[in-house]
N, C-alpha and C positions, 0 to 999 in steps of 0.2 A: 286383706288389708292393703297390699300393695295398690289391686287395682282401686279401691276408696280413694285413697293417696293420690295415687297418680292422676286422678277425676280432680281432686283438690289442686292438685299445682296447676292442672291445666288451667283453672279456676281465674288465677294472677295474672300466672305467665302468659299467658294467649295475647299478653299487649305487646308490643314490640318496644315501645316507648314505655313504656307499663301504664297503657292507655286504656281508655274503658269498653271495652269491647265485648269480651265473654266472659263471668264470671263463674264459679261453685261454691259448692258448701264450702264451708269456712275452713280453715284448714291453722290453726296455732303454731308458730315457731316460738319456742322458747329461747331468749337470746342465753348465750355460754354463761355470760357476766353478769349483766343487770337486768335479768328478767324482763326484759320488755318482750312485746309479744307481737308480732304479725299476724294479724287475722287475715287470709286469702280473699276471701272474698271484700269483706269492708274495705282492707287495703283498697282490694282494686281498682273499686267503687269512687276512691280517693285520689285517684293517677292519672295525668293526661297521656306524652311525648312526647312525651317523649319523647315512647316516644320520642322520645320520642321525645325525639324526638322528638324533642324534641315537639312539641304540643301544648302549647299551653299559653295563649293567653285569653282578651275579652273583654266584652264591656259594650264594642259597637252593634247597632244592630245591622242584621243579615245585609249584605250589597244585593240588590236585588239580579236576576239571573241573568239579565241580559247584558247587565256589566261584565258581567265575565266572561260570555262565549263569547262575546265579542274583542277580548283582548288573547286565547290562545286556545288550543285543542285541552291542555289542561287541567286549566280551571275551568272547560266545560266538563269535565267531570265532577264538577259539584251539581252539576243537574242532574244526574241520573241517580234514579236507587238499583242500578243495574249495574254492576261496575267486574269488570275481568282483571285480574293477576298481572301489573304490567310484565312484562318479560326480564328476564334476569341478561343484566348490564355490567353484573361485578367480573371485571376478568378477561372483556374487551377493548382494551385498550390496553394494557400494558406497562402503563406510567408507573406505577407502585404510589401516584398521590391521588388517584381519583377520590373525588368528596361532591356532594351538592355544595355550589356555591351561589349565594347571594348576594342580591346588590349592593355595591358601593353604601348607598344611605343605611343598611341594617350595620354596619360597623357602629361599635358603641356597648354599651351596657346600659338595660334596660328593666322600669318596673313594667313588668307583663300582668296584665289579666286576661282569663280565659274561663270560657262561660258556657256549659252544653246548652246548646238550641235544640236538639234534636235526638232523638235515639232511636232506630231503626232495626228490625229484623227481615232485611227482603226476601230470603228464602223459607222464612216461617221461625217457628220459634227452636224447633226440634234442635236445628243448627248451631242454635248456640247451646243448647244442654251441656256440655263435655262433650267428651271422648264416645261418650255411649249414647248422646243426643237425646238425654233426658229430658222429658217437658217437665217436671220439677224444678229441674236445677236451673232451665231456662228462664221459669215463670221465675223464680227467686232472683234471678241475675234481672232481669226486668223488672221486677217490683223497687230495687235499690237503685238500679238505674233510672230511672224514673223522680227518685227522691232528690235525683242532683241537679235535675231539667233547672235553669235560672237560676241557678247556685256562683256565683262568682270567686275566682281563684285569683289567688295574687303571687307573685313568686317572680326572681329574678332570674333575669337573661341574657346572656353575651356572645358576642359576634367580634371576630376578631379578623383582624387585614393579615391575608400570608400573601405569598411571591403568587399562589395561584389565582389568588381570588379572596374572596371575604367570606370563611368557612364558622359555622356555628362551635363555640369551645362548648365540646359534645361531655367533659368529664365536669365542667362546671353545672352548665343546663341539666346533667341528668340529675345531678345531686339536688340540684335547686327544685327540681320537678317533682320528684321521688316523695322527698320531707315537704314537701308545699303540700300535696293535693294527700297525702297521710295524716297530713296536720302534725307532723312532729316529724323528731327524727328517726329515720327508719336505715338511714343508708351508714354504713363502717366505714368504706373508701370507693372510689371509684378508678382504675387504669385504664390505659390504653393499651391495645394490645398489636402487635404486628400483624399482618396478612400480608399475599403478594398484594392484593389491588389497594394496599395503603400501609406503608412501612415507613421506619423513622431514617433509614440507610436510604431509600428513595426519594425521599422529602428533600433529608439534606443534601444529596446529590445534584438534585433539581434547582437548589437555591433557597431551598425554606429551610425553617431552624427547628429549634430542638422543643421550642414552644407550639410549635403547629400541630392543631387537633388531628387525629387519626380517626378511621371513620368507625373501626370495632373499638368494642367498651368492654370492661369486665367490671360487674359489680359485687359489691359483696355487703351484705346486709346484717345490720346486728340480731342477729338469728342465725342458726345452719345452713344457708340459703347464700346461694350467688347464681347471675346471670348474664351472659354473655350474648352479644348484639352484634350483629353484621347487617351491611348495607350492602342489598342484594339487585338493586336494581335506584335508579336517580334519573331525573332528568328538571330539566329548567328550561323558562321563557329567554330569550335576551338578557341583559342584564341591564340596558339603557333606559329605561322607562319609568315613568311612576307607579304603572302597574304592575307587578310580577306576578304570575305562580310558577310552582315549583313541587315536584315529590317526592316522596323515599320510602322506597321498600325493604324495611327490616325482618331480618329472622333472630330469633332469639331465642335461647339454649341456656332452659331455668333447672337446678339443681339443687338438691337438700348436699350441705358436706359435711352430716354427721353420719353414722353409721345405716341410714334407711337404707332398703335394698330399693324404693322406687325407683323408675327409668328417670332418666332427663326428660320433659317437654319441654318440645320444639312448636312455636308459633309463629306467623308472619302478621303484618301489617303496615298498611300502606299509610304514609301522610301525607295528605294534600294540601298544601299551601298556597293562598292569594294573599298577596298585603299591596296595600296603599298608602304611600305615605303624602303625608298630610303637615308639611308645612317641614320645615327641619328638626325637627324634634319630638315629634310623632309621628305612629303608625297603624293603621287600622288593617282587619281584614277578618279573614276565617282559616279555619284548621276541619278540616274533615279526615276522620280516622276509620278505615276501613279494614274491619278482621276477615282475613281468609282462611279456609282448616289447609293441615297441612297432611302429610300422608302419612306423616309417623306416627301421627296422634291421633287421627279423627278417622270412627269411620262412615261417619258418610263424606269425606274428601271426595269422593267420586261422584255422591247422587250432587255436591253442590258446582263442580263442573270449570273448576277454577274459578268458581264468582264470589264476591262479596259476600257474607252473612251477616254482617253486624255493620251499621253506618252511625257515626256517632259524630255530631256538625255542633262548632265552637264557632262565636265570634271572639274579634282578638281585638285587643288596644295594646299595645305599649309607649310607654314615655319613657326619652332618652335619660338617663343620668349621668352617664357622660360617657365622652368617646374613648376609644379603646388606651392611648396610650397616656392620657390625663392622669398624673400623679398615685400609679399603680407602681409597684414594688415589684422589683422580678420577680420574688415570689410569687405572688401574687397571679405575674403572670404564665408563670410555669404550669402544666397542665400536670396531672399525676400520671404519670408513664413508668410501668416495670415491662421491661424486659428478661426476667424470670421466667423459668416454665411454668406453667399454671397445672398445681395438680387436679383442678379439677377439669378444665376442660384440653389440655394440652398444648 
């Protein structure tokens, strides 16, 4: 039973954003309260970037290729269906606020759309099966993948100005991202949670306040279910131009917190970001989501060699609604932050 389970959570959780990447058999969480129910895989099926990150929006069609390798080394990763592990950046530097940050014009609050163009298996299908690399569970995660190709999402998005830069408010977006591409509400709360490479004692030290998004999340789901996200690796273009891309490598740490003996799974993925903005109050681009196995979960981690198995390509639109500090309530703008221990993940 355990290992079924544990094939199931990897099933969700393998998204980092709770993006679409690998899915399994379904897998039911019964919420405590009001019976609602989490199906694993449909959910998943449901989820950008999150994501994720963080991922989500759409509408324009694709920027053709050579706009892009011609503005950075970055977004020429959307040409390849080859793609490697960037390298882990969390912990080099020291700050205690490192974040992705983006440009100046993505401040504001935004109706996002976000549209899969594409779904991908480069290293064959085996890859994404689970844990045990099922062609079943694969063929199944690709037959519902497949059902969302041209499917348009709509869901809100916010980008807010701190002392560092213009960081995505990561407790707003994920919640927004979560119940958008579920079609309901699936999320209880969302915190932030301290680490050395992004702390609230570091923040404010630096000059930023008590509202500035942290780059780890803890979620917790109306079911027995929460999962914690770290930002394991970042980088970005400039920040002066109309063009940008930008990306983030999440690892994320899914748990049942009712009595199951399952293990935790652990997943990574990458988000790749291009936007263009288009006038002062739009923004166009793409979102490319790419699943890597990881070694606590997956065994062929080794036969797929730190590359890519799953490539999942969005086009993006969003329209501004208004800028970040236009007749918002401090509540409002307060992020949800506990600094409590967390019994489930510590």
């Amino acid at each position: 039973m355990v290992g079924t389970l544990g094939a199931s959570l990897w099933g969700l959780f393998s998204l980092p954003f709770i993006t679409i990447t690998r899915q399994t058999d379904a897998l039911n969480i019964n919420a405590r309260s009001d019976n609602a129910v989490i199906s694993r895989r449909r959910f998943a099926l449901h989820l950008p970037a999150a994501t994720s990150a963080a991922a989500i929006f759409g509408g324009a069609a694709p920027t053709p290729a050579a706009d892009l390798t011609t503005a950075s080394p970055i977004a020429g990763r959307f040409d390849s269906d080859i793609l490697t592990s960037p390298p882990v950046t969390a912990g080099t530097r020291y700050t205690g606020h490192e974040n992705l940050f983006f440009p100046s014009w993505m401040e504001g609050e935004w109706d996002a759309t976000q549209t899969l163009v594409s779904t991908k298996t480069p290293l064959g299908l085996k890859f994404v099966g689970g844990p045990q690399g099922s062609l079943d569970v694969a063929r199944k995660t690709m037959e519902e993948q497949n059902k969302r190709l041209g499917e348009p999402v709509g869901l809100k998005l916010r980008f807010v100005n701190t002392s560092f830069g213009v960081a995505e408010d990561r407790a707003f977006n994920l919640r927004s991202r979560l119940d958008s591409f579920a079609g309901r509400s699936v999320v209880a709360s969302v915190e932030y949670a301290d680490v050395r490479e992004s702390n609230r004692a570091s923040i404010l030290a630096g000059g930023g306040t008590e509202s500035d998004p942290l780059t780890t999340t803890l979620v917790y789901f109306k079911g027995p279910a929460a999962q914690k996200t770290f930002v394991i690796s970042h980088g970005q273009d400039p920040l002066d131009s109309d063009a940008w891309s930008g990306y983030e490598l999440d690892r994320s740490i899914f748990a049942l917190t009712n009595q199951s003996t399952a293990p935790p799974v652990t997943t990574d993925t990458e988000a790749l970001y291009w936007f263009k903005r288009i006038g002062n109050d739009r923004v166009e681009g793409r979102l490319r989501l790419a699943g890597y196995l990881n070694p606590q979960a997956d065994q062929l981690y080794f036969d797929a060699k730190n590359r890519a198995v799953s490539l999942n390509d969005y086009t993006l639109s969003l329209d501004v609604l208004q800028m970040q500090n236009n007749n918002r309530s401090n509540e409002e703008k307060a992020p949800i932050y506990s600094d409590k221990p967390d019994p489930y993940f510590g």
